[in-house]
C-alpha positions in Angstrom: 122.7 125.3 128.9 120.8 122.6 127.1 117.0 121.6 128.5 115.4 118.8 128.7 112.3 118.0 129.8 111.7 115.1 131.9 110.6 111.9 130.1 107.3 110.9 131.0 106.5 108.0 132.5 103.2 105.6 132.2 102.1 104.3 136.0 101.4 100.8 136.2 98.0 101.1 136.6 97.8 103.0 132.9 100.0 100.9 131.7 98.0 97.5 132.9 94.9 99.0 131.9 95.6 99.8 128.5 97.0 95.9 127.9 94.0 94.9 129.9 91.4 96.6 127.6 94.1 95.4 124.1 93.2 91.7 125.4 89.8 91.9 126.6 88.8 93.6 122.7 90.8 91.2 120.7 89.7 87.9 123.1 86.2 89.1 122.6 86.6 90.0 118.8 88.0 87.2 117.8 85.7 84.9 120.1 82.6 86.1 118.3 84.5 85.6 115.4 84.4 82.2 116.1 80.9 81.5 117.1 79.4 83.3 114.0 77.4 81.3 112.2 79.2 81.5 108.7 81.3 79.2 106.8 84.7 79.2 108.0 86.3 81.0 104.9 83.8 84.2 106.2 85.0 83.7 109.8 88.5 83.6 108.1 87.9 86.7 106.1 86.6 88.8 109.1 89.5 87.2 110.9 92.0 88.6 108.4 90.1 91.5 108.6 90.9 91.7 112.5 94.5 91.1 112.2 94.9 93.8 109.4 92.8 96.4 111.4 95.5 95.6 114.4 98.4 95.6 112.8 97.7 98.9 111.2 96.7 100.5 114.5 100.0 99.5 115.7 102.1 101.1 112.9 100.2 104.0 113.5 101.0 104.3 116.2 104.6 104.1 116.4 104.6 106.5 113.4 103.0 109.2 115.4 105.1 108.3 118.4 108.2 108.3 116.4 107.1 111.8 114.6 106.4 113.3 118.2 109.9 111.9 119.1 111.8 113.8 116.5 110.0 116.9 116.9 110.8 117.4 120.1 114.4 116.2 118.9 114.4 118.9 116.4 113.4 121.1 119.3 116.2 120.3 121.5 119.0 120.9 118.7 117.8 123.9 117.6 117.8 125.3 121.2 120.8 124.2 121.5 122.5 125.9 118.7 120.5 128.9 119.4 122.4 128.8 123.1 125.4 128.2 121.2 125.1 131.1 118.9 124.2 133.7 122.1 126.8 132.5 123.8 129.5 132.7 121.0 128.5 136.7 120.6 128.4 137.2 124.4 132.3 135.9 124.6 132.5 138.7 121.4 130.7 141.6 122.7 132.8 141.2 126.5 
């Protein structure tokens, strides 16, 4: 018997807090950005800065998710082969 474990599930509130807190940063960033007093290519650069800095926290992120993800893959097929195997020798030994 193969099992799983029950997929976890964000609540709303977790879930609207964590966008909430993604906007907020980034509105505020970017608005102080924008009131610096620097030319614009230094507000651009900081700007670009931003965006890469994001970006990257983003493909991190799904990296490590996905790398969880397959570990606990990997888990689940080896379990299941193990299951397999007793089961195989159980039908030999009876």
């Amino acid at each position: 018997m193969l099992h799983t474990t029950p997929h976890h599930a964000d609540t709303p509130a977790w879930r609207f807090q964590t966008w909430a807190a993604f906007i907020l940063s980034l509105g505020a960033t970017s608005i102080g950005i924008w009131w610096m007093p620097v030319d614009i290519w230094t507000k651009c650069f900081v700007g670009l800065g931003l965006w890469f800095t994001v970006s990257s926290c983003f493909s991190l992120a799904k990296s490590e998710r996905d790398r969880h993800e397959g570990g606990k893959l990997s888990a689940q097929v080896q379990e299941h082969h193990v299951e397999r195997v007793l089961r195989d020798l159980s039908k030999d030994v009876a």
